[in-house]
C-alpha positions in Angstrom: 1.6 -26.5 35.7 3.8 -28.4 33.5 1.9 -30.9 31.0 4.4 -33.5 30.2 4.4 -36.0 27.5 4.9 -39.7 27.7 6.9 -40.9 24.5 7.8 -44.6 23.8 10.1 -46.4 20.9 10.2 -49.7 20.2 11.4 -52.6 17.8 7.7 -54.2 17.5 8.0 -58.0 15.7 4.8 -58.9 13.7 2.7 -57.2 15.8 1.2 -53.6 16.5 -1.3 -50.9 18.7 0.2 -51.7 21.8 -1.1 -50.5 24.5 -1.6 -51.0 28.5 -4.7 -52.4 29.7 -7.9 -50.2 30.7 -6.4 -50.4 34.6 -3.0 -50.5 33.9 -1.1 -49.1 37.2 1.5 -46.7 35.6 4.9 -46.5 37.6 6.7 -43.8 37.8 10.3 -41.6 39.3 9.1 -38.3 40.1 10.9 -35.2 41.0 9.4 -32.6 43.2 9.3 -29.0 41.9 10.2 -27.6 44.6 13.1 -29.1 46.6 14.3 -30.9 43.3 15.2 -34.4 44.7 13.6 -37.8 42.8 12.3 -40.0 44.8 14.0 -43.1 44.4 11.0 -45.4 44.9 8.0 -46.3 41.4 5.2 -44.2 42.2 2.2 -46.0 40.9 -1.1 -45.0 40.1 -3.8 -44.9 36.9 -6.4 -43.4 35.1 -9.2 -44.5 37.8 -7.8 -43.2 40.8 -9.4 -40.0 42.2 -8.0 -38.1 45.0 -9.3 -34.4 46.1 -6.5 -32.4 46.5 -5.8 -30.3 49.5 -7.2 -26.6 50.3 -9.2 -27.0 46.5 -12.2 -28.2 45.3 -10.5 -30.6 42.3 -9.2 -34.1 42.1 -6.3 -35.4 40.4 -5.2 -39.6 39.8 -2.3 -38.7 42.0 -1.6 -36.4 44.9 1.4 -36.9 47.0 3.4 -34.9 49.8 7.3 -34.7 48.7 9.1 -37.0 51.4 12.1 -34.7 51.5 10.5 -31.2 51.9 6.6 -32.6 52.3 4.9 -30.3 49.7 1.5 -31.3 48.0 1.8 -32.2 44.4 -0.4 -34.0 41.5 -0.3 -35.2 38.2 -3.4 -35.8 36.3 -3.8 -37.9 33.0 -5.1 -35.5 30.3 -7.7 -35.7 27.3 -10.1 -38.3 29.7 -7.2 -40.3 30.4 -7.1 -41.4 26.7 -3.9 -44.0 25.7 -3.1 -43.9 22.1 -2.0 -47.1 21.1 2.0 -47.5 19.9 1.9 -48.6 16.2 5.3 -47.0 15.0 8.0 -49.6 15.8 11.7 -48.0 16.1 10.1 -44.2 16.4 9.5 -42.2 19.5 5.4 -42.0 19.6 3.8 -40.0 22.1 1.1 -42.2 23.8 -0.1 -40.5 26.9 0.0 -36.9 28.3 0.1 -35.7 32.2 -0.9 -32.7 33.8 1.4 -32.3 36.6 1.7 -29.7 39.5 4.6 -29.9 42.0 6.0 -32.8 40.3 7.9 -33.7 37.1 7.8 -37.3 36.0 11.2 -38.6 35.1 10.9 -42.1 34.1 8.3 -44.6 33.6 8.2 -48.4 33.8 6.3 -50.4 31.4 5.7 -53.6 33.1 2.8 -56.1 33.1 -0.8 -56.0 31.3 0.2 -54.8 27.9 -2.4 -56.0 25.0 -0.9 -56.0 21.0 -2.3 -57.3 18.0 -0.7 -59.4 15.7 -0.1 -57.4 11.8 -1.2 -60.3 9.2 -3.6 -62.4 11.8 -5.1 -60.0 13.9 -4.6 -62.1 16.9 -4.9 -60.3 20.5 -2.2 -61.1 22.6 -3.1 -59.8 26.2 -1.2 -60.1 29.6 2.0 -58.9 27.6 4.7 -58.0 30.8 7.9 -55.6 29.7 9.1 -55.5 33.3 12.0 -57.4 31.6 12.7 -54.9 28.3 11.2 -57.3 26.1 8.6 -60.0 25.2 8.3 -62.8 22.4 5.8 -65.3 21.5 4.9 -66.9 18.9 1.6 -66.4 16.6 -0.1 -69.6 15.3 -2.6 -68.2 13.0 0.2 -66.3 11.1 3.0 -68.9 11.7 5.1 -66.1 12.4 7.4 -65.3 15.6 5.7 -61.9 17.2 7.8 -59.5 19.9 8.7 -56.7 21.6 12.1 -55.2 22.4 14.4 -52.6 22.5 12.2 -50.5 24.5 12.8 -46.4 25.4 11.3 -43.9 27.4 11.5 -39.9 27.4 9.3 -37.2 28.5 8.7 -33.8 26.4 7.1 -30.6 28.1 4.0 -30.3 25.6 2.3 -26.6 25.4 
């Protein structure tokens, strides 16, 4: 059992607590444990999802065969699935944590259905999409520009 987590940085403009939607569909490289190749294709799946896992009695939000030597493996979103929201812009901020067996997560893709709040207006902005890297938009209440960018990604083996 490895418990991985997710840590994001990013330049945030004018806004803060980003965070992916209550569904958001996480995507994913994984590497299996065993055999050690990645599979090249985004594994999605989120905090909903429920799958028994075989010869046990427990579920997990993912549980997958390794296409190159086809054993089981799982990863399951820890603390009740709970996303902390990303308010430090330009620091690495851990904001979720996976329980994985079989399988190491080695990159994630932020992409569509990101919500953020604007600093001086509080203004939600919803259906935020960093498939791209980056987002901008403008925030009437505060007459101020609001964005997203420079975004990375790493993965630390928590205890």
């Amino acid at each position: 059992m490895v418990k991985l987590g997710l840590y994001l940085k990013a330049d945030l403009e004018n806004v803060t607590e980003l965070v992916p939607v209550e569904d958001y569909e996480w995507h994913f490289k994984v590497e299996c444990g065993s055999c050690r190749e990645v599979d090249e294709s985004w594994i999605t799946f989120n905090r909903q999802d429920s799958y028994d896992m075989s010869g046990s009695r427990g579920t997990a939000n993912l549980v997958m065969r390794c296409k190159f030597c086809k054993r089981e493996s799982t990863a399951q979103f820890e603390t009740n699935g709970k996303v902390v929201p990303y308010t430090k812009s330009g620091e690495f901020q851990k904001i979720a944590t996976f329980d994985c067996r079989g399988l190491e997560l080695v990159d994630f893709s932020p992409r569509e259905s990101w919500v953020a709040k604007g600093i001086e207006s509080d203004t939600k902005f919803e259906d935020i999409d960093l498939l791209e890297g980056e987002w901008a938009e403008y925030d009437d209440k505060s007459n101020e520009p609001v964005g997203i960018s420079d975004i990375e990604i790493k993965f630390k083996k928590e205890k």
